[in-house]
Biopython code that builds the backbone (N, CA, C, O; Angstrom):
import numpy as np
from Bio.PDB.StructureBuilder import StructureBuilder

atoms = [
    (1, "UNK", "N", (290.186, 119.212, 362.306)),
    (1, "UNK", "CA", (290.916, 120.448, 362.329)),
    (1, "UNK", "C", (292.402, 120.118, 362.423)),
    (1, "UNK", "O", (292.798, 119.511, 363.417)),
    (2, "UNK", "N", (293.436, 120.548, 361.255)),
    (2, "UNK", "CA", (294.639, 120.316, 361.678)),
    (2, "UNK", "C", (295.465, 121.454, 361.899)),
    (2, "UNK", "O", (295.637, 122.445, 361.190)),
    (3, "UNK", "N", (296.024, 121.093, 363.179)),
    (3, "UNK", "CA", (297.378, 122.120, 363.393)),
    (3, "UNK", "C", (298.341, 122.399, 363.092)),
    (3, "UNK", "O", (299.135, 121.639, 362.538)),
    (4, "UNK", "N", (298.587, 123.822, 363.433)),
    (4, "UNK", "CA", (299.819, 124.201, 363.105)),
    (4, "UNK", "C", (300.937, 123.488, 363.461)),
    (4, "UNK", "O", (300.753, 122.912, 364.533)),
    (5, "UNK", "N", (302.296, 123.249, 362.869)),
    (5, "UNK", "CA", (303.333, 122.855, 364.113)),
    (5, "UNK", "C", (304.007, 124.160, 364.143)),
    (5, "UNK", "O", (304.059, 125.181, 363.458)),
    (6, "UNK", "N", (304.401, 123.786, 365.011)),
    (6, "UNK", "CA", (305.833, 124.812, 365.965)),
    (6, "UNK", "C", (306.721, 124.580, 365.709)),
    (6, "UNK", "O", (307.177, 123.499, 366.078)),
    (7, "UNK", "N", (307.547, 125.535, 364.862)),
    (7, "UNK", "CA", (308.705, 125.940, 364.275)),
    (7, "UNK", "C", (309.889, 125.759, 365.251)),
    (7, "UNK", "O", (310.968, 125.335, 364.836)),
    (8, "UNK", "N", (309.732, 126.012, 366.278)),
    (8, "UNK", "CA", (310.457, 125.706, 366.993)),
    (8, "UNK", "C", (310.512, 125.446, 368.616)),
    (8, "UNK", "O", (309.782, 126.131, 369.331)),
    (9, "UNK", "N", (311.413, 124.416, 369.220)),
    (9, "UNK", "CA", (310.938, 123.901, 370.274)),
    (9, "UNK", "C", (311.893, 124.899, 371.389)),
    (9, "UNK", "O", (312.930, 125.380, 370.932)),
    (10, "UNK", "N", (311.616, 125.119, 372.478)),
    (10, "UNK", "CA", (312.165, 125.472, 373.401)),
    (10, "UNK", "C", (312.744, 124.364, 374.613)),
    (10, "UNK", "O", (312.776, 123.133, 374.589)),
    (11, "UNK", "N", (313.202, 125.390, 375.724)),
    (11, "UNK", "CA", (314.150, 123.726, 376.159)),
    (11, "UNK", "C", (312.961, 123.897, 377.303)),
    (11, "UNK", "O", (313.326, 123.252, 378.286)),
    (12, "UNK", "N", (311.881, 124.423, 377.507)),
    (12, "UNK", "CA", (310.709, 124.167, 378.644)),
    (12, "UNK", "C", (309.501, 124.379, 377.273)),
    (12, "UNK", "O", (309.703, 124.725, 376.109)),
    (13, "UNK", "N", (307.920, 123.924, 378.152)),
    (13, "UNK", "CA", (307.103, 123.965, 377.259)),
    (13, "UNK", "C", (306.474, 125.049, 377.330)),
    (13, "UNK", "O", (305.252, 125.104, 377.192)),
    (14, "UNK", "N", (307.108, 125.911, 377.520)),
    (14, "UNK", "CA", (306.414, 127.382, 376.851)),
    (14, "UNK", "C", (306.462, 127.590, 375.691)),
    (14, "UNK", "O", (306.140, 128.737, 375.382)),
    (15, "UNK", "N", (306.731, 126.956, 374.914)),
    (15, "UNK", "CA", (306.531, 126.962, 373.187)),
    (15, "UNK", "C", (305.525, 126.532, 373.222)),
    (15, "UNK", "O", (304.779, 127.068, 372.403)),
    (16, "UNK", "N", (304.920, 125.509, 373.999)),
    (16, "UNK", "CA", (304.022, 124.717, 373.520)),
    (16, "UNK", "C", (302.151, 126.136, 374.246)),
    (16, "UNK", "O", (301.058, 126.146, 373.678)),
    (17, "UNK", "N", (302.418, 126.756, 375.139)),
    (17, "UNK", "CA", (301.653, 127.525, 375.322)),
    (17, "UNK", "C", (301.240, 128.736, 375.108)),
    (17, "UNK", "O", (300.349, 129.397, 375.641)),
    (18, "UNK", "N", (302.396, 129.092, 373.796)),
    (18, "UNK", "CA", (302.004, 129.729, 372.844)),
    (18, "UNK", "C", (301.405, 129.838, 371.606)),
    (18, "UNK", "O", (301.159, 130.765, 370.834)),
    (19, "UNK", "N", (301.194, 128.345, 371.624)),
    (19, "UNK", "CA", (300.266, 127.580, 370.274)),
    (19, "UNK", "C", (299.409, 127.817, 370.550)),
    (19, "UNK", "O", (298.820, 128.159, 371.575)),
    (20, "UNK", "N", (299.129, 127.544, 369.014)),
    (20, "UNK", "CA", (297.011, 127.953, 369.058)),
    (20, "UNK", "C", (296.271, 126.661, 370.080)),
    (20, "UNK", "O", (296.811, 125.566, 370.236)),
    (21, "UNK", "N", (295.212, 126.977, 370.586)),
    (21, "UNK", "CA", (294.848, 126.065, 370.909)),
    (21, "UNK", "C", (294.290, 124.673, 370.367)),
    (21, "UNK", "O", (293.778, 123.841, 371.116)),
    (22, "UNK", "N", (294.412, 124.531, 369.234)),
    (22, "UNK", "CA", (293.630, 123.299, 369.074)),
    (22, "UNK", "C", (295.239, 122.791, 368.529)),
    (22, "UNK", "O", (295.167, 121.685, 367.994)),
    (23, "UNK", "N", (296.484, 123.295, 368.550)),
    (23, "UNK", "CA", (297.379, 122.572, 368.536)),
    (23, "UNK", "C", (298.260, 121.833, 370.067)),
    (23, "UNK", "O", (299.195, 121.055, 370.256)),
    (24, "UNK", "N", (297.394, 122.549, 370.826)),
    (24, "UNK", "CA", (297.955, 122.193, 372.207)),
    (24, "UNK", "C", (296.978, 121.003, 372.324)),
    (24, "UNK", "O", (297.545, 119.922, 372.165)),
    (25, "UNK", "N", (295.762, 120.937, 372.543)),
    (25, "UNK", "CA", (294.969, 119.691, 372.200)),
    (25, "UNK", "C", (295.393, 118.860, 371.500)),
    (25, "UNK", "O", (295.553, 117.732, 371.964)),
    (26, "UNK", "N", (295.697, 119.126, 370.230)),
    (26, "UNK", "CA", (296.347, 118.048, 370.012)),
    (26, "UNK", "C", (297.453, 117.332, 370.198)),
    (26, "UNK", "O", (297.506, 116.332, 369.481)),
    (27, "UNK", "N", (298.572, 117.540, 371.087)),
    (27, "UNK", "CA", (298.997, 117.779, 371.616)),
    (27, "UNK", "C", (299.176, 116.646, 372.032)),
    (27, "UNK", "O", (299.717, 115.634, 371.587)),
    (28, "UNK", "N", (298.128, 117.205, 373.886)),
    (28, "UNK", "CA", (297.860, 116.174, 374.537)),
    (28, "UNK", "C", (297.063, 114.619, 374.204)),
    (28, "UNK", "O", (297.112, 113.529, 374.774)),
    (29, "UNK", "N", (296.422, 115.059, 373.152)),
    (29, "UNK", "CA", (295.590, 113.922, 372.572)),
    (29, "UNK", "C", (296.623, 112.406, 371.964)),
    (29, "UNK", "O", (296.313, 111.220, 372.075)),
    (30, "UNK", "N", (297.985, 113.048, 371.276)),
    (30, "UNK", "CA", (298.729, 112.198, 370.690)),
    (30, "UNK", "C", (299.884, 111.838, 371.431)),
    (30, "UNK", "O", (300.891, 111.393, 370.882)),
    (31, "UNK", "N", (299.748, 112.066, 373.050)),
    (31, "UNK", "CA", (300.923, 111.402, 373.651)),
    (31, "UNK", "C", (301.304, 110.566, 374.147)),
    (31, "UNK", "O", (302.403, 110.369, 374.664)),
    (32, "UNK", "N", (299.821, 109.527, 373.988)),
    (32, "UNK", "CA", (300.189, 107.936, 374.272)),
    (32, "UNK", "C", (300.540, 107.530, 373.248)),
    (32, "UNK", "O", (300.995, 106.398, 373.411)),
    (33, "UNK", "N", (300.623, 108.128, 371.302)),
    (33, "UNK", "CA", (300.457, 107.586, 370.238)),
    (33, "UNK", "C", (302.609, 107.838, 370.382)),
    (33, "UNK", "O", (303.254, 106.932, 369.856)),
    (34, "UNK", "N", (303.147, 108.601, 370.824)),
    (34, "UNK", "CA", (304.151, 109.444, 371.474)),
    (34, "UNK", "C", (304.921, 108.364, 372.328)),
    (34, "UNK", "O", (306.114, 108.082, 372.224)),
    (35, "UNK", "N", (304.104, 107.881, 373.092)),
    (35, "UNK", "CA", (304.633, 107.032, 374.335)),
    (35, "UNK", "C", (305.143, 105.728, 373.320)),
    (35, "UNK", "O", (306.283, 105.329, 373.083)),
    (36, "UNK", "N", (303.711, 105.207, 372.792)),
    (36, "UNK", "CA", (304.100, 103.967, 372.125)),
    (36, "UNK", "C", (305.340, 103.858, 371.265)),
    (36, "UNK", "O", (305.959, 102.796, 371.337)),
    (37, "UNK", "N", (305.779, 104.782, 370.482)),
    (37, "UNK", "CA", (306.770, 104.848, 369.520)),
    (37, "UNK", "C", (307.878, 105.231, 370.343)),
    (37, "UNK", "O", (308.999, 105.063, 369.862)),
    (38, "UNK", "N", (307.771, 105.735, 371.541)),
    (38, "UNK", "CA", (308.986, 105.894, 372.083)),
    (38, "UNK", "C", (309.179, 103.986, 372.575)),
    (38, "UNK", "O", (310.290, 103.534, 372.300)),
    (39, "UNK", "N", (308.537, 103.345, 372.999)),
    (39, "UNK", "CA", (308.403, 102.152, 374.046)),
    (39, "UNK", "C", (308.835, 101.140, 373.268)),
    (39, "UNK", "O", (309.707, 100.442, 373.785)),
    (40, "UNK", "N", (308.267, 100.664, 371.488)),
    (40, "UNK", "CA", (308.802, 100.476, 370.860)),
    (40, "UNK", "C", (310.164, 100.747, 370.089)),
    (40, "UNK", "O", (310.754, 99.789, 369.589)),
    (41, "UNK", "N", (310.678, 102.042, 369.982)),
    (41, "UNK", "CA", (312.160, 101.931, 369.750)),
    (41, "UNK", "C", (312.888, 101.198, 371.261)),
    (41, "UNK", "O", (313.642, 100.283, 370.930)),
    (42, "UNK", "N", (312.842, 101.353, 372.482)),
    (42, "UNK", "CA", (313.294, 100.839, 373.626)),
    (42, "UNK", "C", (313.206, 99.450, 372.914)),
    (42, "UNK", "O", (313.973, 99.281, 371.966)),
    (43, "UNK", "N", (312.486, 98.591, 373.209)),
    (43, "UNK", "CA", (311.969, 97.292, 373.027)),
    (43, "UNK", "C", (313.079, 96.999, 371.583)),
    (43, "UNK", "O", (314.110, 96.371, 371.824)),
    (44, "UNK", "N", (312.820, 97.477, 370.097)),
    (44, "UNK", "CA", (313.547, 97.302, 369.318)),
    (44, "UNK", "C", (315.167, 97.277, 369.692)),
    (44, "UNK", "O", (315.998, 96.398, 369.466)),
    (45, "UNK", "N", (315.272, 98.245, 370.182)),
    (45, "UNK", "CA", (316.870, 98.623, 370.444)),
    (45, "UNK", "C", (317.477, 97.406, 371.530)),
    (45, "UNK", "O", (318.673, 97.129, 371.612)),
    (46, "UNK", "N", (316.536, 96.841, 372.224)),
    (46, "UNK", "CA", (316.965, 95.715, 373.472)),
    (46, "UNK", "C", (316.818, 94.410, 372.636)),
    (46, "UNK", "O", (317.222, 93.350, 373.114)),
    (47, "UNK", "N", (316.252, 94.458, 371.408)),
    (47, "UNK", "CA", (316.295, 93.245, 370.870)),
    (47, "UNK", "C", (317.120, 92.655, 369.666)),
    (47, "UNK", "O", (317.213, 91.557, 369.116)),
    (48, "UNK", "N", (317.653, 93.853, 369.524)),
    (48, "UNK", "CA", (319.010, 94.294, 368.418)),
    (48, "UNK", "C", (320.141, 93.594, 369.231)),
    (48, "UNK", "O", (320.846, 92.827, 368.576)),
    (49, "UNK", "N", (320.392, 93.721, 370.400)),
    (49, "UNK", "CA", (321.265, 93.869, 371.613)),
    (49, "UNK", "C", (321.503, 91.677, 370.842)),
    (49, "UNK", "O", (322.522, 91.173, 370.368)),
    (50, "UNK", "N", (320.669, 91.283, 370.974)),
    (50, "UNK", "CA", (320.709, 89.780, 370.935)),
    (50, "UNK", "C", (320.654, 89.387, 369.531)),
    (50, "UNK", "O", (321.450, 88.563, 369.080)),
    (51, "UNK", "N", (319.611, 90.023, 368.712)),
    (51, "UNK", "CA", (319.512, 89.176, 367.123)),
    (51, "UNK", "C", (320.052, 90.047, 366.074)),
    (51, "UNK", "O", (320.208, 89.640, 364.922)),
    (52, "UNK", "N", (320.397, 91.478, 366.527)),
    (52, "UNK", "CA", (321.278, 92.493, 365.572)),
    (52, "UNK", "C", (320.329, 92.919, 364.933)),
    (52, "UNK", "O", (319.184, 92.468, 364.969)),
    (53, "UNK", "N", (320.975, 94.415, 363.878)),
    (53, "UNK", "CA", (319.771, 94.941, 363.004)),
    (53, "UNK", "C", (319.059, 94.015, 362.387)),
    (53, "UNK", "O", (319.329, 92.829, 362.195)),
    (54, "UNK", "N", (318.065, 94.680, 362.069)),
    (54, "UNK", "CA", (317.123, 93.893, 361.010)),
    (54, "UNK", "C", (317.344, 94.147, 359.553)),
    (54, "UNK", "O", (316.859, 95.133, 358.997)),
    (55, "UNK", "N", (318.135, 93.187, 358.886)),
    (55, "UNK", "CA", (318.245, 93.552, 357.457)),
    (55, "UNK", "C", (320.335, 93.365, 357.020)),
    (55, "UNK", "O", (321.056, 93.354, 356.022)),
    (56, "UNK", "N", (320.492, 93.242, 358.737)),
    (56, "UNK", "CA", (322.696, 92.957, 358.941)),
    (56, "UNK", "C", (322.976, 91.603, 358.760)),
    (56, "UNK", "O", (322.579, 90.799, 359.603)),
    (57, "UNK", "N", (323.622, 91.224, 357.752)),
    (57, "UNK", "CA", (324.246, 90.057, 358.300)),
    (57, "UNK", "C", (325.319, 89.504, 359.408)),
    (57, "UNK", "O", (325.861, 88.422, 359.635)),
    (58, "UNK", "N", (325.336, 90.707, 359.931)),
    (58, "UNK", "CA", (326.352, 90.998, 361.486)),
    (58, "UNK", "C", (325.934, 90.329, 362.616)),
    (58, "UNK", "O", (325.669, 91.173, 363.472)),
    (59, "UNK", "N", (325.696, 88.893, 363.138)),
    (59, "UNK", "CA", (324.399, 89.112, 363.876)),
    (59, "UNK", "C", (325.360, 88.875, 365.318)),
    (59, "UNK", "O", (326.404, 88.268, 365.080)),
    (60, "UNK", "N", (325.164, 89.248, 366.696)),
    (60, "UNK", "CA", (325.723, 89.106, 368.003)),
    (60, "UNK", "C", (325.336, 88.345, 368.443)),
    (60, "UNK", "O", (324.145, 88.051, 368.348)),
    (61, "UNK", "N", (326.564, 87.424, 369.407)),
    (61, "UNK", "CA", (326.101, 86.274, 369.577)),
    (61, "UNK", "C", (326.424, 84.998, 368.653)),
    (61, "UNK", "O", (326.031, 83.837, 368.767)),
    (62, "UNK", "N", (327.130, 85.496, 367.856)),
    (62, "UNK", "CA", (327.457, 84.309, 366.709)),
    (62, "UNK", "C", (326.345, 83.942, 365.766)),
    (62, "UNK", "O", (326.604, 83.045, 364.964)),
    (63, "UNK", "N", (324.697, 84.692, 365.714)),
    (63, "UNK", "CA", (323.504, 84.362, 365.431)),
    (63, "UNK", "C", (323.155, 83.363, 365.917)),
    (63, "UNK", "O", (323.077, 82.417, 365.134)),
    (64, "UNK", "N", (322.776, 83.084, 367.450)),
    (64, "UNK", "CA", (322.734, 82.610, 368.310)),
    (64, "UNK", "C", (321.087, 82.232, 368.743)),
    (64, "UNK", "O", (320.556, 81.148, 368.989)),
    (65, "UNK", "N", (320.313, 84.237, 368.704)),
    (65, "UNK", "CA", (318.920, 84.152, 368.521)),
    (65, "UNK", "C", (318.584, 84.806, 367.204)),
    (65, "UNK", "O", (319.457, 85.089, 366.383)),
    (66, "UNK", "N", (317.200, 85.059, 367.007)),
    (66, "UNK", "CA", (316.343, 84.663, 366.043)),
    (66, "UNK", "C", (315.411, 85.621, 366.405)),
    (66, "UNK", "O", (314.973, 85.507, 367.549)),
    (67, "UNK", "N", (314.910, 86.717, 365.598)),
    (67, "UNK", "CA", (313.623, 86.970, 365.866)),
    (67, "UNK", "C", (312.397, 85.950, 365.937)),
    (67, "UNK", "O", (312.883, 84.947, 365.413)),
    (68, "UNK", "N", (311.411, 85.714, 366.200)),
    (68, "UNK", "CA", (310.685, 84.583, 366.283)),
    (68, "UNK", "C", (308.677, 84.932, 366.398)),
    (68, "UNK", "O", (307.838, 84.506, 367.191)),
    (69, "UNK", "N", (308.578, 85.789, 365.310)),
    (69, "UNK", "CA", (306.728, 86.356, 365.781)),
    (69, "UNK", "C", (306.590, 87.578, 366.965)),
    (69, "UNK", "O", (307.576, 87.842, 367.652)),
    (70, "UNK", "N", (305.419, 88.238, 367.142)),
    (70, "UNK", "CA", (305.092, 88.783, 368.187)),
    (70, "UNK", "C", (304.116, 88.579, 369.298)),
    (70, "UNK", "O", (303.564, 87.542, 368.929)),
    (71, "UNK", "N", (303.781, 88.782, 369.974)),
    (71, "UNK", "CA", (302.730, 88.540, 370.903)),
    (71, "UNK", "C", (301.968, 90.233, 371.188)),
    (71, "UNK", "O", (302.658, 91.220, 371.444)),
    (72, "UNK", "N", (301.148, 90.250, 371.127)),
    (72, "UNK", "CA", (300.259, 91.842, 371.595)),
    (72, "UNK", "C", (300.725, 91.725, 373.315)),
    (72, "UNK", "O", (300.834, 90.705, 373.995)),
    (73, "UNK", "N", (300.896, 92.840, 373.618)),
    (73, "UNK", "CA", (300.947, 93.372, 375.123)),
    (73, "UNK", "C", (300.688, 94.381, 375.061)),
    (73, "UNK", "O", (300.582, 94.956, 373.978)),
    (74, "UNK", "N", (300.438, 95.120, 376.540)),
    (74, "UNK", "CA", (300.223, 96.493, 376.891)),
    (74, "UNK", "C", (301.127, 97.077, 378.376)),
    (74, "UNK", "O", (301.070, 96.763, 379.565)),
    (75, "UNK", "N", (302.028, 98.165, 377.511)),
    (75, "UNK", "CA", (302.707, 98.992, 378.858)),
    (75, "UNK", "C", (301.793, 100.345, 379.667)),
    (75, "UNK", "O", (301.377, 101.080, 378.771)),
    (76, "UNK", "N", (301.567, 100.629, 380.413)),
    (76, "UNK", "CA", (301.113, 101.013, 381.538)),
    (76, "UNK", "C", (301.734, 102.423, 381.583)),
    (76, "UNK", "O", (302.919, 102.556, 381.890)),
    (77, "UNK", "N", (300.968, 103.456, 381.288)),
    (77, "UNK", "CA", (301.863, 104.527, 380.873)),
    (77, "UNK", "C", (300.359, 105.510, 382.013)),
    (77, "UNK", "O", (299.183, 105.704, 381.706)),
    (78, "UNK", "N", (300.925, 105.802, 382.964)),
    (78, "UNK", "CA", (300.257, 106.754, 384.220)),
    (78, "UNK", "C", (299.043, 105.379, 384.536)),
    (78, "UNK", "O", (299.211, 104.233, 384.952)),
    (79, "UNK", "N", (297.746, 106.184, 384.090)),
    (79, "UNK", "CA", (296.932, 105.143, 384.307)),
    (79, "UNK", "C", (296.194, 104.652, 382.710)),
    (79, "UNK", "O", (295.144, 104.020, 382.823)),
    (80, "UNK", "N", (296.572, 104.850, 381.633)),
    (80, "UNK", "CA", (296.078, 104.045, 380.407)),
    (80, "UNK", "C", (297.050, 103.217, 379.748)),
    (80, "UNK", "O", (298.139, 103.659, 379.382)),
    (81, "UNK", "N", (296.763, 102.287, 379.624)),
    (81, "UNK", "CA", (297.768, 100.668, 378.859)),
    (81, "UNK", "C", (297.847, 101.426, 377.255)),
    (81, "UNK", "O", (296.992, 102.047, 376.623)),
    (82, "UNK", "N", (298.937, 101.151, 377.010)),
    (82, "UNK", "CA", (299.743, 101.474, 375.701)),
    (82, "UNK", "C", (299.865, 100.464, 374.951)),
    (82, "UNK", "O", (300.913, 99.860, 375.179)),
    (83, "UNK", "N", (299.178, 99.979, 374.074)),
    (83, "UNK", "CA", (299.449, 98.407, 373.177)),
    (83, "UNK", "C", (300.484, 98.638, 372.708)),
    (83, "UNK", "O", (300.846, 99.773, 372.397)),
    (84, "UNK", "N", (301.173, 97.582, 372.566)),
    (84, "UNK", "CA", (302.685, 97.128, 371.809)),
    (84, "UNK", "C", (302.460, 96.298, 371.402)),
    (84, "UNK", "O", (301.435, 95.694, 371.720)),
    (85, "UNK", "N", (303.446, 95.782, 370.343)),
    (85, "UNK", "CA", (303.687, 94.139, 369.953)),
    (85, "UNK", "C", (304.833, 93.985, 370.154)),
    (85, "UNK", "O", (305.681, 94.805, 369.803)),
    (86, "UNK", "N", (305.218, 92.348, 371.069)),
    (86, "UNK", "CA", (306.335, 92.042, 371.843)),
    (86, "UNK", "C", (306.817, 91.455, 371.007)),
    (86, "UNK", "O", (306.150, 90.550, 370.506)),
    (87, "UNK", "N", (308.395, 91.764, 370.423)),
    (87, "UNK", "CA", (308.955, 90.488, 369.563)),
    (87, "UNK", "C", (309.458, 89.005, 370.347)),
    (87, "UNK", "O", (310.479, 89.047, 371.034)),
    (88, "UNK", "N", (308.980, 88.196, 370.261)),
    (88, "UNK", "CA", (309.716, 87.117, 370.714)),
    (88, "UNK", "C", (311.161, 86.440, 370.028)),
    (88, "UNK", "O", (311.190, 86.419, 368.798)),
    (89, "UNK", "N", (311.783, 86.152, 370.416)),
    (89, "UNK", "CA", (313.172, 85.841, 370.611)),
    (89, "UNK", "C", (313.563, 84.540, 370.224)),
    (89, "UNK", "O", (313.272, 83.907, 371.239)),
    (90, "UNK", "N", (313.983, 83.808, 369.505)),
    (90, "UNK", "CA", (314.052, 82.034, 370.116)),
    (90, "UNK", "C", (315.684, 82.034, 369.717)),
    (90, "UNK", "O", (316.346, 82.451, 368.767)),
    (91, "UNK", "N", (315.969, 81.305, 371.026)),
    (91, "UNK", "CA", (317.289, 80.558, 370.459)),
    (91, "UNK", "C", (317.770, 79.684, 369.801)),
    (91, "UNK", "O", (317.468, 78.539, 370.136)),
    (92, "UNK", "N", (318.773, 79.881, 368.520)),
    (92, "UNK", "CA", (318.472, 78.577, 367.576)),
    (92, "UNK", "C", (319.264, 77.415, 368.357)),
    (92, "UNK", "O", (319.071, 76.335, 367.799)),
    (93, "UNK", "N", (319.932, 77.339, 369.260)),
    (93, "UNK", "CA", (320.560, 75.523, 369.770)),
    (93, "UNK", "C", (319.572, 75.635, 370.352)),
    (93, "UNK", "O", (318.733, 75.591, 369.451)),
    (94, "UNK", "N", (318.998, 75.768, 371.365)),
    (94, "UNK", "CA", (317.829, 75.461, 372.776)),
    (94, "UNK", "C", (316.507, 75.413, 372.007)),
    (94, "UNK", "O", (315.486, 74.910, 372.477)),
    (95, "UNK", "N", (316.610, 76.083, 370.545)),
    (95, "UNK", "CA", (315.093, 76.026, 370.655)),
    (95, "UNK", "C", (313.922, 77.220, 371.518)),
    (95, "UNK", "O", (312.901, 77.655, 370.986)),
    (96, "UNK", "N", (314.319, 77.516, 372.713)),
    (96, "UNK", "CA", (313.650, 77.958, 373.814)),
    (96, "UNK", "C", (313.447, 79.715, 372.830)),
    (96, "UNK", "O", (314.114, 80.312, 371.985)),
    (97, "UNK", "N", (311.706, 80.056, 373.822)),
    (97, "UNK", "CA", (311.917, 81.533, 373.159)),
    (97, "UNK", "C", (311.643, 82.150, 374.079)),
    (97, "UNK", "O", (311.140, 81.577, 375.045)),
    (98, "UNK", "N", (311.853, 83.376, 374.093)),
    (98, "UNK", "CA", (311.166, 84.198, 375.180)),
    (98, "UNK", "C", (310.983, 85.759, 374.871)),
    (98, "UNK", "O", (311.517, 86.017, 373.792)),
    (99, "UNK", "N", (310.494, 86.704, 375.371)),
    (99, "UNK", "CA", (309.925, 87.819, 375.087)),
    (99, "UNK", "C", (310.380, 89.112, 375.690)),
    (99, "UNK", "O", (310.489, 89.118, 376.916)),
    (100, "UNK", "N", (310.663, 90.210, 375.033)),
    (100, "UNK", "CA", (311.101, 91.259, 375.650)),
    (100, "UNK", "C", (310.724, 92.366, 375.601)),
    (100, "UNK", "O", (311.278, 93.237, 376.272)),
]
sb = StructureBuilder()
sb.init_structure("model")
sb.init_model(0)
sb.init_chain("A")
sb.init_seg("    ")
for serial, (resi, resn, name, xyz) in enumerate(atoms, 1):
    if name == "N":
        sb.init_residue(resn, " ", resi, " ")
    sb.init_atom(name, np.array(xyz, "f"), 0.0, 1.0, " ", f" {name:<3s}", serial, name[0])
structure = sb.get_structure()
């Protein structure tokens, strides 16, 4: 069954309890899918901070680090784990990598 969206948001969620119901269900159903994409831009945006956009030849740091693979993790969002994938980091003099 797909829902309607809501035309428009209010600044409390009484918009949202004027939806039909199976759009409020859904709703709640997609807000760890919600969480994750918020957790991931965080994570992206902190890793910009060191290796710069993806796609800039601008890089901070003098291009210093390196994106370097991911590792799977999970953030902890009330009581259900939120999978992510962690970019790892490496520095190109040290070699060394680490994860954020």
């Amino acid at each position: 069954m797909k829902a309607k969206v809501a035309k428009k948001f209010g600044e409390n969620l009484d918009w949202l309890m004027e939806q039909p119901m199976d759009y409020r269900i859904a709703m709640v159903q997609q807000h760890l899918s919600v969480c994750q994409l918020l957790i991931n831009q965080i994570v992206e945006s902190k890793i910009a901070e060191f290796v710069g956009e993806k796609g800039r030849h601008q890089k901070p740091y003098d291009g210093q680090y390196s994106r370097f693979g991911f590792n799977p993790r999970s953030v902890q969002v009330r009581e259900q784990k939120v999978p992510i994938q962690s970019q790892r980091i490496e520095n190109n003099v040290t070699r060394e990598t680490f994860k954020l």
